[in-house]
N, C-alpha and C positions, 0 to 999 in steps of 0.2 A: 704323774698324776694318778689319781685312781679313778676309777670307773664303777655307779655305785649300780645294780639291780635289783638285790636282796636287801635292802637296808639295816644298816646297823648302826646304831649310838647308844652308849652306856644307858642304862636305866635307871632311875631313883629306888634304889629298894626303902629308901626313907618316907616315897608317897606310896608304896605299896603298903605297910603298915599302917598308918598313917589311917587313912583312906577305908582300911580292911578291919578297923579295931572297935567298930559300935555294936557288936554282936548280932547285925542282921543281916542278911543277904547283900553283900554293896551295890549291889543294883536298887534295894530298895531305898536304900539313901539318897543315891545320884535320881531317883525317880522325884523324890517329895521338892529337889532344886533345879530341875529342869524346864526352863520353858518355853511355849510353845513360840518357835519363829519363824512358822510357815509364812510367807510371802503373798501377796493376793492377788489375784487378776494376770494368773499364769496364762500363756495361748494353751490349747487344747494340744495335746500331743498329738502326733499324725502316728496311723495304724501302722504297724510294721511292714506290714503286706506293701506298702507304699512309701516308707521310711528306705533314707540311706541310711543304716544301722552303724552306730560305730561305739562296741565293746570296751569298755575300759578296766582295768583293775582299780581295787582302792589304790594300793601301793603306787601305781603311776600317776593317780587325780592327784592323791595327797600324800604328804610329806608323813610313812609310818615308820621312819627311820628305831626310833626308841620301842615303841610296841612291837616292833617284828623283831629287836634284840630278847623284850620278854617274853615272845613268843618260844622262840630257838630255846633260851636258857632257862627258861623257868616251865614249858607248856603251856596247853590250852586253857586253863583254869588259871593260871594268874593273869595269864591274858587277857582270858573277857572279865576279871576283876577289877582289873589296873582300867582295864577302854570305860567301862562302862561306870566305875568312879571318876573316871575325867571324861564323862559324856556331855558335859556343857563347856566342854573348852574346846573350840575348834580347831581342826588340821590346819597346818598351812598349805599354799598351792604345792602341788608335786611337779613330772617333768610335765603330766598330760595336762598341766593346769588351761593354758595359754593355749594351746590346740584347742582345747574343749570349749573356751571364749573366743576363740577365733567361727569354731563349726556355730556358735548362737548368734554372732555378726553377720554370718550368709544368712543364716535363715528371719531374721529379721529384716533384710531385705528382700528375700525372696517372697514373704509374706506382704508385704507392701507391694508386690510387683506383680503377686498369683495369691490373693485373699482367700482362694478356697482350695487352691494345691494343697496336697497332702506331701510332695516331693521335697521333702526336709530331711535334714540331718536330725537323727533320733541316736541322742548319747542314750547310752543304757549302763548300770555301774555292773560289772559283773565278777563276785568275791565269793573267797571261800571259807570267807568269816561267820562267827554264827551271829543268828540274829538278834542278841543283845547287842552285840556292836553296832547295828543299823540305828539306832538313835543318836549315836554322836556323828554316822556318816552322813547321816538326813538333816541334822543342826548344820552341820558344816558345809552341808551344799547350801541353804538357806542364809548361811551365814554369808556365803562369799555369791549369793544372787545366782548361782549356775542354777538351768533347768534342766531337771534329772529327776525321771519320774518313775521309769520303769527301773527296781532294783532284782539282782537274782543274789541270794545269802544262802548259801548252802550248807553251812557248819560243818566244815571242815571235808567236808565230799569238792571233787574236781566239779568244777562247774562249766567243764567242757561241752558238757551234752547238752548245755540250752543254747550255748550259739547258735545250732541251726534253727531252732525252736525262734529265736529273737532275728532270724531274716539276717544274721550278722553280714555285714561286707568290710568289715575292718575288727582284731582284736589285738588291743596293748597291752602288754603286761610287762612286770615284773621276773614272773617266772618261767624262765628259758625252757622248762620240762613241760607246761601248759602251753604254750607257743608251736612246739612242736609237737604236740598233739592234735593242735587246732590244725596247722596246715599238711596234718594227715588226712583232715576230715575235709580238708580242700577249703579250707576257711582263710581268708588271708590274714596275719597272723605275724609280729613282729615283739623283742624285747627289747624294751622300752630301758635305756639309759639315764641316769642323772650324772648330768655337766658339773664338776663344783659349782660354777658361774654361768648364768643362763644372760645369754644373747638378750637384749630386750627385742620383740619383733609388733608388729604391725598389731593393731586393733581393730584396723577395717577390714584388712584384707588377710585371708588364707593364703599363708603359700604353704606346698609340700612337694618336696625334696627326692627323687626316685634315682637308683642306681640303675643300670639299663640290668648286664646281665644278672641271672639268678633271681631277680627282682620285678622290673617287667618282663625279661623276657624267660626263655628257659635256658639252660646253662650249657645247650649243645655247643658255643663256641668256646667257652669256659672250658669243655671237658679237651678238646681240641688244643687250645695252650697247656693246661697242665701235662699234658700225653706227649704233646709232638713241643713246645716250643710256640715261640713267639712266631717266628718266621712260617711257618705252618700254618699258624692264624691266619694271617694276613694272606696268602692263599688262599685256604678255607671261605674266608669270606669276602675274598674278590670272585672267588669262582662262584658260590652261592649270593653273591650281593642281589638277584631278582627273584630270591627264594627266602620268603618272610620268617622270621623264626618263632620258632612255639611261645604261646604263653608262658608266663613265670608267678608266681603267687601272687603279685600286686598289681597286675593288670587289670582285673577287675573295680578295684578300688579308683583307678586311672581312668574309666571307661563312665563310673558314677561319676566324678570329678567332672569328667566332660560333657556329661548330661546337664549338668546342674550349669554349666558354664553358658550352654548353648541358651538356655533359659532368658540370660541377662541378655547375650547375642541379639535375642530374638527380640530384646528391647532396645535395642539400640546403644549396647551397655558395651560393648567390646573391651573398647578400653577403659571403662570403670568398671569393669569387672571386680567381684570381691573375692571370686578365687584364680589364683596362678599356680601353674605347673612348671616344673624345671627337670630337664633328662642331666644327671651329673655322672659323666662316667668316664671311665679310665681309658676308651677307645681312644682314638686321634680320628680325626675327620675325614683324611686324604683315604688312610688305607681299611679303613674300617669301619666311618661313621654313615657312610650310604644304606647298610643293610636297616641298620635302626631305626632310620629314619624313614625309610619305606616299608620297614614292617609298620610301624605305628601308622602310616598313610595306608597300609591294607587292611588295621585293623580300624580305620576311618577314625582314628582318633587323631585330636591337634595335643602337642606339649607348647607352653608358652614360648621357654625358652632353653636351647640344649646347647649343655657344654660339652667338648671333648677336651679331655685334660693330656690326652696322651699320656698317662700314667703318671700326669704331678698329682703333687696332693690335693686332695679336696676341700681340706679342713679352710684355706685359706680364700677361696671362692663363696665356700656354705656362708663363712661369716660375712662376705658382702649380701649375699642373698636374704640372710635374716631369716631362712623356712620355721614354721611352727612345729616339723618335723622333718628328719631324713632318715631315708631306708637304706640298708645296704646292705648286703651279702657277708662281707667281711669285713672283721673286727679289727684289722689295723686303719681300716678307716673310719668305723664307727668314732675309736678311739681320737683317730686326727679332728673328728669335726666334733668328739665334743670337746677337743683340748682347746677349743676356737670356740666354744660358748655357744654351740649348737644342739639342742637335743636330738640325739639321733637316737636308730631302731636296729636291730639288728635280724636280718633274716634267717633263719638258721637252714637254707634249698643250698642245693646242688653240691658239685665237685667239690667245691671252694671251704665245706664243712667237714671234706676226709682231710686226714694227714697220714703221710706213709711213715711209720714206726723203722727204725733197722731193724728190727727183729725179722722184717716181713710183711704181718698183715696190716692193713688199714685198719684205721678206727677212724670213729665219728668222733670230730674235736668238738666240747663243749666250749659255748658263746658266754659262759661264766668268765669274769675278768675278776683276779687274782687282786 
């Protein structure tokens, strides 16, 4: 199977000419047949300060498979020639499609439940396209009903620096080099996969998908198998089982989750809850699933529901689960679950991102799939 991040599909150089041949600007053209399809009687966005923020790329909202080949091949000027001449034909959904209508599901109950809460999910689109392209990204959110109000279009500059600015507690993308720059900045921070074939998953309810180590937690038992072995582990973390382990990049995101959950709790809503959490991890239960499970009870957080696989595979679990996303640390399970029609993330933290070379030294493995 392939595994797609950077999108790539042949390009029309026949609608680049095409398109590019009335001797004016093609933007002025695509302007004079463009029309307006803003939406009416949007809810009022809730401030950030007060927002769970969750960062998106275009490339993960939408399907820029073909414009990001003319991007690579041809540069930034056929680029925003070719987007902004097919500004009124809309993207299709991408991997973040389904997540993104999954987060406007919570919040329209959450607004029914808390009329003047501000504690919403606030998508914010965040690209490093320039801002001629913003008119066929703004048609196409209108076109497919998403509300997405806050946009950041940077033109061609890293668009790193406004996560903290946008409150972010979640960023997806596409590009594994911005991902890891984000969870340098301590932002949690994941690259977002397209599956050939997407899972269909739930409309009412959120589920999301969490690896334990490297992902909620930190990857001090990770570093311990790679080092010593298997056998060492399971020592390691019988002798430390009443000593909680560090945070990992996506416990924070875990912690919102559980804000937002206690919310509906607090209604009576338990088990109609519209968000679920699930721990999926490669532990086994007997020799190693107690620490987990009492760090996340120290850090007062609940998961809905946690599996230990003891090292089978995931991919065939996630697709009973149906998550609207999965996290994980490593890429031959990213791989398993989306070969199972799961959109999954990949984290690019801890141990689990070196490889030992023969030569000698370590290197940091790229989360790019060949």
């Amino acid at each position: 199977m392939s595994l797609n991040s950077s999108h790539t599909l042949t390009a029309s150089s026949q609608d680049l000419v095409k398109n590019g041949s009335s001797g004016r600007a093609p933007w002025e053209d695509a302007r004079t047949v463009l029309k307006p399809s803003t939406p009416t009687r949007k809810p009022k966005p809730p401030k950030p300060e007060n927002a769970i923020t969750i960062a998106v790329s275009s490339r993960v909202l939408f399907n820029m498979e073909k414009e990001q080949q003319i991007f690579e091949q041809q540069g930034m000027e056929e680029y925003i020639k070719y987007q902004v001449a097919h500004e009124t034909e809309p993207f299709s959904p991408g991997p973040a499609f389904s997540f993104v209508k999954a987060l406007e599901a919570v919040n329209t109950q959450l607004r029914e439940l808390y009329p003047e809460s501000e504690e919403l999910f606030d998508v914010v689109l965040i690209t490093n396209n320039h801002a001629y392209v913003g008119l066929r990204l703004i048609s196409t959110i209108n076109h497919h009903q998403l509300f997405i109000e806050r946009f950041c279009m940077t033109g061609g500059n890293s668009p790193i620096g406004y996560l903290k600015a946008y409150h972010t507690n979640l960023y997806l993308s596409a590009d594994p080099f911005k991902v890891r720059e984000a969870l340098e900045e301590g932002i949690a921070a994941a690259t977002m996969f397209t599956p050939e074939k997407m899972t269909e998953v739930s409309e009412t309810q959120l589920r999301v998908a969490f690896d334990g180590d490297a992902v909620l937690f930190s990857d001090e038992s990770e570093q311990i198998y790679k080092a010593h072995g298997l056998d060492k582990f399971f020592e390691h973390e019988k002798a430390h089982e009443n000593k909680p382990l560090d945070h990992g990049p996506l416990k924070g995101f875990l912690e919102v989750l559980g804000k937002l959950q206690k919310k509906f709790y607090a209604k009576g809503q338990r088990m109609e809850c519209p968000i679920r959490t699930y721990l999926v991890t490669a532990r086994s239960a007997a020799s190693s699933g107690a620490r987990a499970l009492k760090t996340l009870r120290s850090w007062g957080l609940e998961i809905d529901e946690a599996l230990f696989l003891a090292g089978a595979p995931k991919g065939p679990m996630l697709e009973k689960i149906r998550p609207h996303i999965f996290f994980d640390d490593q890429m031959f399970h990213v791989e398993g679950a989306a070969e199972m029609g799961t959109v999954a993330c990949h984290v690019p933290y801890g141990i689990a991102q070196r490889v030992v070379r023969k030569g000698g030294k370590d290197k940091e493995s790229s989360p790019a799939v060949k």
